[in-house]
Every structure is written in C-alpha cells, then in structure tokens.
N, CA, C and O atoms as CSV, one atom per row, in Angstrom:
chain,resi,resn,atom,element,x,y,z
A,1,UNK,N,N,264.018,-101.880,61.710
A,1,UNK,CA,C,263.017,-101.053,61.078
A,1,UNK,C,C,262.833,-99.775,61.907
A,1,UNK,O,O,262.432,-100.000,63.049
A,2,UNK,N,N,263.027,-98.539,61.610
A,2,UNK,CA,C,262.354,-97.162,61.990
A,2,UNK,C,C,261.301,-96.762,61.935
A,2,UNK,O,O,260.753,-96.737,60.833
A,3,UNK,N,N,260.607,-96.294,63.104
A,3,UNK,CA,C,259.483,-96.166,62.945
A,3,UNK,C,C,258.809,-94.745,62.868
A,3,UNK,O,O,258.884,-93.782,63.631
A,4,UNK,N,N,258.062,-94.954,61.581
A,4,UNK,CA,C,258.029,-93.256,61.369
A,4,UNK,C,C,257.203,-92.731,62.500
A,4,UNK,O,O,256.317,-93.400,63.030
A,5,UNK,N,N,257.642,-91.048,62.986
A,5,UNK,CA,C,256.933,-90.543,63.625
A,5,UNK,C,C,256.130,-89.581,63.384
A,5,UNK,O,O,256.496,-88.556,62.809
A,6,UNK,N,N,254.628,-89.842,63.900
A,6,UNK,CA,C,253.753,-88.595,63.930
A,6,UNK,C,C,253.572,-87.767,64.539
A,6,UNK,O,O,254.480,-87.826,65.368
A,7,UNK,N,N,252.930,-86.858,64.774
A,7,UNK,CA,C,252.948,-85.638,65.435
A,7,UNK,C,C,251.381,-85.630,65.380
A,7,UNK,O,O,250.669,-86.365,64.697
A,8,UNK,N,N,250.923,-84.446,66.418
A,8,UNK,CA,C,249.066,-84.879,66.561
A,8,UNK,C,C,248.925,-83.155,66.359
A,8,UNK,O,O,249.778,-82.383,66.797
A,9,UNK,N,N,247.597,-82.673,65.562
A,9,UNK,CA,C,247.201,-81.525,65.338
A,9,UNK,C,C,246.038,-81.329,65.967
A,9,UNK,O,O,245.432,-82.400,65.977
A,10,UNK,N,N,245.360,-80.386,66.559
A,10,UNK,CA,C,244.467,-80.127,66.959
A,10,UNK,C,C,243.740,-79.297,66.347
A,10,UNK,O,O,244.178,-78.159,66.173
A,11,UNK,N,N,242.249,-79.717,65.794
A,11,UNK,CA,C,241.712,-78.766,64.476
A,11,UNK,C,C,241.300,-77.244,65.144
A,11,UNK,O,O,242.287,-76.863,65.774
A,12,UNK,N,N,240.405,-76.429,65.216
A,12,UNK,CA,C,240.016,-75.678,65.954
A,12,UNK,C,C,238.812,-75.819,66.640
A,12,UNK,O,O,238.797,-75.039,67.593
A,13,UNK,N,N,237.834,-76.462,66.560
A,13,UNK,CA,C,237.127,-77.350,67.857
A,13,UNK,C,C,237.719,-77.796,69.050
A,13,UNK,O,O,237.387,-77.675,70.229
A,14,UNK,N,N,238.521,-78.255,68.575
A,14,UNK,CA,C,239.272,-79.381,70.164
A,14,UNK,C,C,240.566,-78.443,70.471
A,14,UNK,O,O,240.836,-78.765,71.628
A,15,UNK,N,N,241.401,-77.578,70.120
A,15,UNK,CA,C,241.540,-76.416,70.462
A,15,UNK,C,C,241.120,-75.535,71.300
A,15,UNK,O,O,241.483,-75.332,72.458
A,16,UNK,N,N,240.018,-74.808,70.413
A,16,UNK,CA,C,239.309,-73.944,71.527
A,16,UNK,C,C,238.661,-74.853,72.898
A,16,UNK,O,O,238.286,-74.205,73.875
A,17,UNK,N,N,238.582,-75.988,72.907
A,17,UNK,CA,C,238.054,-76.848,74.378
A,17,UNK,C,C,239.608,-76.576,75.319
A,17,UNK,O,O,239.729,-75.716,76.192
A,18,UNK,N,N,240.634,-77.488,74.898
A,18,UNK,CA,C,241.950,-77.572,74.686
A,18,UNK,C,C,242.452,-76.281,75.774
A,18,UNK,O,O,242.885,-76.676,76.856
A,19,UNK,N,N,242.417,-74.790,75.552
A,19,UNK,CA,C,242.794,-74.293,75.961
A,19,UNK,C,C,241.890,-73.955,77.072
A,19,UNK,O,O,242.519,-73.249,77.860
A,20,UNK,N,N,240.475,-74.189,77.544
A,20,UNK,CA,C,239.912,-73.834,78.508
A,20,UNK,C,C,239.955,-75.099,79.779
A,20,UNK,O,O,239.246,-75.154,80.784
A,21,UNK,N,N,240.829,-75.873,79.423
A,21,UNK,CA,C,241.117,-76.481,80.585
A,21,UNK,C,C,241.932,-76.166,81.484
A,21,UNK,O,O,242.910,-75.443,81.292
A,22,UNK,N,N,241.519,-76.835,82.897
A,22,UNK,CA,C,242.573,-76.577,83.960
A,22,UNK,C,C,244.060,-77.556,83.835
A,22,UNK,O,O,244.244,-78.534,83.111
A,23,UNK,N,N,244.913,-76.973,84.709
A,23,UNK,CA,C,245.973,-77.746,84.127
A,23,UNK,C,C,246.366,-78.898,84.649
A,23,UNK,O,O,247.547,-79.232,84.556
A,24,UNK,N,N,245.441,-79.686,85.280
A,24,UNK,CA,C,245.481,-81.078,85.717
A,24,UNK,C,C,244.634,-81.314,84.273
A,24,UNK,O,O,245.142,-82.352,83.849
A,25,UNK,N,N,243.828,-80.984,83.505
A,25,UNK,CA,C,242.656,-81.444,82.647
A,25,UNK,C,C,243.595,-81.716,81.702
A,25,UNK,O,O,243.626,-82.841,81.203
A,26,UNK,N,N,244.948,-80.235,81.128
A,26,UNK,CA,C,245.485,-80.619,80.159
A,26,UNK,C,C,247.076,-81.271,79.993
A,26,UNK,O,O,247.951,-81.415,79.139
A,27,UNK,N,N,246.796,-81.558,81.455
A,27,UNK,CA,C,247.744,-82.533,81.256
A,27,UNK,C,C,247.809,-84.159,80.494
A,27,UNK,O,O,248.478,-84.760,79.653
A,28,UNK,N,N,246.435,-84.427,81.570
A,28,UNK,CA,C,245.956,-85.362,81.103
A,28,UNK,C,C,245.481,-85.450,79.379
A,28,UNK,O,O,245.925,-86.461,78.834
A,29,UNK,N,N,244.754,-84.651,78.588
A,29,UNK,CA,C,244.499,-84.659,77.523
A,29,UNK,C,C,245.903,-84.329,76.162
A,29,UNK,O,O,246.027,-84.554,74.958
A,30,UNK,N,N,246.628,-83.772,77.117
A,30,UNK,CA,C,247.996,-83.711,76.601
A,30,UNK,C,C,248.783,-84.891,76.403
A,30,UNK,O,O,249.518,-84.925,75.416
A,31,UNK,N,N,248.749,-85.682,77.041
A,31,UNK,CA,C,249.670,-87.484,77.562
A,31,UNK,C,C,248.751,-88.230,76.279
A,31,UNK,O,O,249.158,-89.093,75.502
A,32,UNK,N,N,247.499,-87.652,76.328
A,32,UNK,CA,C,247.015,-88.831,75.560
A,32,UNK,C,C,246.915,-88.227,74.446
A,32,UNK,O,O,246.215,-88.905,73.695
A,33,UNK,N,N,247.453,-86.794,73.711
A,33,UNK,CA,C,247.553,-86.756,72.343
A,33,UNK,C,C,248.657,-87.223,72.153
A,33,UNK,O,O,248.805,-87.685,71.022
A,34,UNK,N,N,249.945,-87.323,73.161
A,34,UNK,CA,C,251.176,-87.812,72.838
A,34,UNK,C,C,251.030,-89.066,72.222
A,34,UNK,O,O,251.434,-89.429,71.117
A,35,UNK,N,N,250.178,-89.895,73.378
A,35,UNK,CA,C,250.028,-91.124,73.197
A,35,UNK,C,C,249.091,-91.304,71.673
A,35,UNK,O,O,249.431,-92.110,70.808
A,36,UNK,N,N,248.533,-90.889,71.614
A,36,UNK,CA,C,247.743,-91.102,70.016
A,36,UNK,C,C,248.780,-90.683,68.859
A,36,UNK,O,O,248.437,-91.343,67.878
A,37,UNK,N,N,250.100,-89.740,68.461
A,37,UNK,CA,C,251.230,-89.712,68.130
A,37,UNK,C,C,251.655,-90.718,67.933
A,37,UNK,O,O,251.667,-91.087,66.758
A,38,UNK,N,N,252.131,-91.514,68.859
A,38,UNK,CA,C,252.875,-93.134,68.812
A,38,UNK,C,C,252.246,-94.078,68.291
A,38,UNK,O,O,252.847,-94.980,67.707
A,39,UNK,N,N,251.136,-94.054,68.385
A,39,UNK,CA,C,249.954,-95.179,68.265
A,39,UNK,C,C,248.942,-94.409,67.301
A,39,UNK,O,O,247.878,-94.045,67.802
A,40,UNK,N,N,249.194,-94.130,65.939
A,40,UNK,CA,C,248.515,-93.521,64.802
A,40,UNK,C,C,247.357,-94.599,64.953
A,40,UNK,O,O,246.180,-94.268,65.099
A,41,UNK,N,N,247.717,-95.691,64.914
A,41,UNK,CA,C,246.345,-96.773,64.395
A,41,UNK,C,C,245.684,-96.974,65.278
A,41,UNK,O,O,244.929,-97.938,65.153
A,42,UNK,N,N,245.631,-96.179,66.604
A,42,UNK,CA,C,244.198,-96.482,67.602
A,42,UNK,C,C,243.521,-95.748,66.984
A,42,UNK,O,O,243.706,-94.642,66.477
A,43,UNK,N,N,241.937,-97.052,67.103
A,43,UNK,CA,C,240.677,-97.096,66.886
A,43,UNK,C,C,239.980,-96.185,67.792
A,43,UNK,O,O,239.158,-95.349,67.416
A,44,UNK,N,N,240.426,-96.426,69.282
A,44,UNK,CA,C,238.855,-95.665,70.270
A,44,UNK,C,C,238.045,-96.742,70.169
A,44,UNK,O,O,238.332,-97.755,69.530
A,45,UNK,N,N,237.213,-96.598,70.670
A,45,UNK,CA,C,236.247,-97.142,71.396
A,45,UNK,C,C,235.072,-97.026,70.098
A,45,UNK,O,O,234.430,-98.066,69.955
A,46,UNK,N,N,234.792,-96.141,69.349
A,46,UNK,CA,C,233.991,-96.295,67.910
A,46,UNK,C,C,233.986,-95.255,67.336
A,46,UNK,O,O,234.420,-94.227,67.856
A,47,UNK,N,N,233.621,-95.293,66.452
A,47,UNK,CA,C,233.855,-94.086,65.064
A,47,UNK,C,C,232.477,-93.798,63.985
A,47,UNK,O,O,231.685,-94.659,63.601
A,48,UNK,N,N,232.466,-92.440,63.665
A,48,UNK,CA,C,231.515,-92.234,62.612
A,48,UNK,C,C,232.382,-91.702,61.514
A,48,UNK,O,O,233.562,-91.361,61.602
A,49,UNK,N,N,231.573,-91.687,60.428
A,49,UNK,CA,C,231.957,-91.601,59.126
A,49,UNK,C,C,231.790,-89.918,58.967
A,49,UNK,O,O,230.697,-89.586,58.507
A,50,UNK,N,N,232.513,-89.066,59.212
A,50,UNK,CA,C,233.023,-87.708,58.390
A,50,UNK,C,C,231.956,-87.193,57.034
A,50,UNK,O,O,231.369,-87.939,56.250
A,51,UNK,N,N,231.944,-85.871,57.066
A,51,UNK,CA,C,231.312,-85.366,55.644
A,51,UNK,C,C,232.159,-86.060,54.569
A,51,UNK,O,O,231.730,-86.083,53.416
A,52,UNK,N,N,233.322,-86.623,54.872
A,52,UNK,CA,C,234.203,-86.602,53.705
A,52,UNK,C,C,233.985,-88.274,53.894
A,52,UNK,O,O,234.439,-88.801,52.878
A,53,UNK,N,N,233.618,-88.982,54.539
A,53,UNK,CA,C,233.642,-90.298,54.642
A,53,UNK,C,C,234.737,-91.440,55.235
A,53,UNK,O,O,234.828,-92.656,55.403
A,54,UNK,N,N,235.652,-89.956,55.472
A,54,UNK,CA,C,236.756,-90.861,56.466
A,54,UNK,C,C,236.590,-91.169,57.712
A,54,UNK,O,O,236.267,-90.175,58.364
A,55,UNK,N,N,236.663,-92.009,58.256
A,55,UNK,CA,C,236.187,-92.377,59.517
A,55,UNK,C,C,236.766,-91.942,60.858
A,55,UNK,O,O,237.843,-92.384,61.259
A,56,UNK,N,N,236.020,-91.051,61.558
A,56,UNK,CA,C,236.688,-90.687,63.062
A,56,UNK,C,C,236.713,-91.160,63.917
A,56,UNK,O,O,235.642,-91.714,64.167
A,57,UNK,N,N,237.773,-91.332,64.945
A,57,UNK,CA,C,237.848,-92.407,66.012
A,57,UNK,C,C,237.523,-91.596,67.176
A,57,UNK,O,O,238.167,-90.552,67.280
A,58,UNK,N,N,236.659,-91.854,68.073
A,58,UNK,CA,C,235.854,-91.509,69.494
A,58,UNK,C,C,236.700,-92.641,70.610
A,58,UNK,O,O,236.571,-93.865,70.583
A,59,UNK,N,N,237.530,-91.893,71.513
A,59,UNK,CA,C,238.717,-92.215,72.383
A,59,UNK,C,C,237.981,-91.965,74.052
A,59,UNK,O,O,237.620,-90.907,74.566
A,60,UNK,N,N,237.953,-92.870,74.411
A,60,UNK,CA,C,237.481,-92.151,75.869
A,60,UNK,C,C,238.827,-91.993,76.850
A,60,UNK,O,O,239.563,-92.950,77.090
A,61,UNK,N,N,239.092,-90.338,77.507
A,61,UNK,CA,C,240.470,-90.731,78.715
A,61,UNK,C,C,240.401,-89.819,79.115
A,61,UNK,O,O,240.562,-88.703,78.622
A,62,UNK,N,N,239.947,-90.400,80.850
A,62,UNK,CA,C,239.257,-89.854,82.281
A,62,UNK,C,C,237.781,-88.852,81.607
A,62,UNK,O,O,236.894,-89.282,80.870
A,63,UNK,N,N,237.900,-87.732,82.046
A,63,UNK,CA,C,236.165,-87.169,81.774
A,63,UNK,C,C,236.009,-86.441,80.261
A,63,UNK,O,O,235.094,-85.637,80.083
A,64,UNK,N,N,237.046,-86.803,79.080
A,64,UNK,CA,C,236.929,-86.862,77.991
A,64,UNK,C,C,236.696,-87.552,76.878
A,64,UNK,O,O,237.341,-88.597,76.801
A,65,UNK,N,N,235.861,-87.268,75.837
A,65,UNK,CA,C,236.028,-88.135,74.583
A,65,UNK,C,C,236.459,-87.214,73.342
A,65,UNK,O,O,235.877,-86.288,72.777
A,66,UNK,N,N,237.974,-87.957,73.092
A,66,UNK,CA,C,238.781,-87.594,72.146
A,66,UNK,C,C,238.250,-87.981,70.863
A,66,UNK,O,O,238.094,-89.190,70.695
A,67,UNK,N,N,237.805,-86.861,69.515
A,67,UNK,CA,C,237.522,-87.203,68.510
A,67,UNK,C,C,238.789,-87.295,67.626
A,67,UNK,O,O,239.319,-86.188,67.543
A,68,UNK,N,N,239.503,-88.345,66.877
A,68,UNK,CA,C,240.624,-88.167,66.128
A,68,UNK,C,C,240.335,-88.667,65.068
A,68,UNK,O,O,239.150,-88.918,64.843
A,69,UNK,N,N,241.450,-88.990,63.996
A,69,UNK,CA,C,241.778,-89.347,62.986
A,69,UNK,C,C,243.158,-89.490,62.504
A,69,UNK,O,O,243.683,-88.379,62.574
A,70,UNK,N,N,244.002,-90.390,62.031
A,70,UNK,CA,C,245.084,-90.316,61.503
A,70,UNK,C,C,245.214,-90.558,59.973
A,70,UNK,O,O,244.731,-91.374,59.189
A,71,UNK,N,N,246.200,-89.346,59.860
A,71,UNK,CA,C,246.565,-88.806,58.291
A,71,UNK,C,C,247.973,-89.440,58.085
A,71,UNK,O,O,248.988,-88.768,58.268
A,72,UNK,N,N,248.026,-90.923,57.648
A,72,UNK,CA,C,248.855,-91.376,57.279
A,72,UNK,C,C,250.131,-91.067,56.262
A,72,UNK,O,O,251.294,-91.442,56.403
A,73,UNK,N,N,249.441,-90.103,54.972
A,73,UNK,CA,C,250.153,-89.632,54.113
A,73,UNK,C,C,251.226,-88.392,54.913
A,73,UNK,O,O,252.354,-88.359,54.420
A,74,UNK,N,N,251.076,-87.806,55.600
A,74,UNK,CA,C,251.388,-86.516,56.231
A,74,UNK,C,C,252.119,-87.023,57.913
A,74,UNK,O,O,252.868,-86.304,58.574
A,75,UNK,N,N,251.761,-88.082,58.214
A,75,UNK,CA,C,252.407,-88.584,59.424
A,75,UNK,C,C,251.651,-87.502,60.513
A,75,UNK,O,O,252.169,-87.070,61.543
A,76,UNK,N,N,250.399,-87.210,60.045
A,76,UNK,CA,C,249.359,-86.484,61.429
A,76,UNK,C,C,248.716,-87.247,62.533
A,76,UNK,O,O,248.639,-88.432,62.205
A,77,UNK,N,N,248.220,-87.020,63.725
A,77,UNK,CA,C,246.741,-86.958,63.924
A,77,UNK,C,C,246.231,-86.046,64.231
A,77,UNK,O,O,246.749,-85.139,64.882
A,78,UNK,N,N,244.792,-86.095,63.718
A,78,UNK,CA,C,243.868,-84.836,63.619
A,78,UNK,C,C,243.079,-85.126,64.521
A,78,UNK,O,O,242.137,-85.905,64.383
A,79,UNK,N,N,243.538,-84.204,66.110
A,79,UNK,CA,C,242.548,-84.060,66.829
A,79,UNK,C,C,241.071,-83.229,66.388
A,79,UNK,O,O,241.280,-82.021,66.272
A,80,UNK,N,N,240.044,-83.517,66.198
A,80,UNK,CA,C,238.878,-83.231,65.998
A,80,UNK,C,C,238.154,-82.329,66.806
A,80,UNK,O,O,237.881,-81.150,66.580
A,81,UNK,N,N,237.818,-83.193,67.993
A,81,UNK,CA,C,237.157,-82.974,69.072
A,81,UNK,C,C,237.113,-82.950,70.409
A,81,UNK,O,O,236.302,-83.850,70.624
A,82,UNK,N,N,237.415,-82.556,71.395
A,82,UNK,CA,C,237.911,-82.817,72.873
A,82,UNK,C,C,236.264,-82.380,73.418
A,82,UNK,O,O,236.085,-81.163,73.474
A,83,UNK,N,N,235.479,-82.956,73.680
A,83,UNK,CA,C,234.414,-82.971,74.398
A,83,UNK,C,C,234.846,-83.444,75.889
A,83,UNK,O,O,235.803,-84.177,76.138
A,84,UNK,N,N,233.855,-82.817,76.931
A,84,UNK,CA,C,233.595,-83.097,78.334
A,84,UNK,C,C,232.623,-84.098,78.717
A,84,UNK,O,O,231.434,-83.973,78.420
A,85,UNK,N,N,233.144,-85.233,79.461
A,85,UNK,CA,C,231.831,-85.909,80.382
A,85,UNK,C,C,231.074,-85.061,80.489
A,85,UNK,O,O,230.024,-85.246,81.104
C-alpha cells in the first residue's frame, strides 16, 4: 500500500508568528510541521470547533501550541496558529 502524501500550509496567522522566530524556534516548529505532514491524523492534545465547525487540533512542541487541521480531500495540513508559551 502507498501512502499518500501531505504537505502542511500555513494560513496567515501562524505565518506571520512563523517568520518572527529565531532560528533555533523555527527549526523546531519546522520538524514538527514536517512531522504533522506524515501524521495527517494527529489529534494534539484538544481541539475546538471552527466558525465552520470543523474541528482544530491544539498540538503542544517545546514553547509552542500548534493550531492545525487536516484537509483530507486536498492531502493538506492547515497550520492555523503558531502561538508562544
């Protein structure tokens, strides 16, 4: 079996965070969008329900919480949110 691959998007919230890191920060936040790529179906740690009602997954890794979502039809994930401890 092949396993399809995704690719991870970053909306413009977690973007504009995204680029104001140092580059130990985005390294680290970098490894773990890779890693959310491979692993479309991580949950995180908990999730709220979207204007649209799709549910976002809240990721904690080192002094971040990753807001995502995966777009199954499209083979995405939609980084959301990159907030700071």
């Amino acid at each position: 079996m092949t396993l399809r691959k995704y690719r991870f998007v970053l909306e413009q919230a977690a973007f504009e965070s995204f680029v104001q890191l140092t580059d130990e920060e985005w390294e680290l936040a970098h490894s773990y969008f890779r890693w959310l790529a491979v692993n479309p179906q991580a949950t995180g740690q908990g999730f709220h329900n979207d204007a649209t009602g799709r549910p976002n997954y809240a990721s904690l890794c080192g002094p971040f919480l990753i807001v995502h979502w995966a777009d199954h039809a499209v083979l995405e994930v939609r980084i959301v949110q990159l907030l700071r401890d």
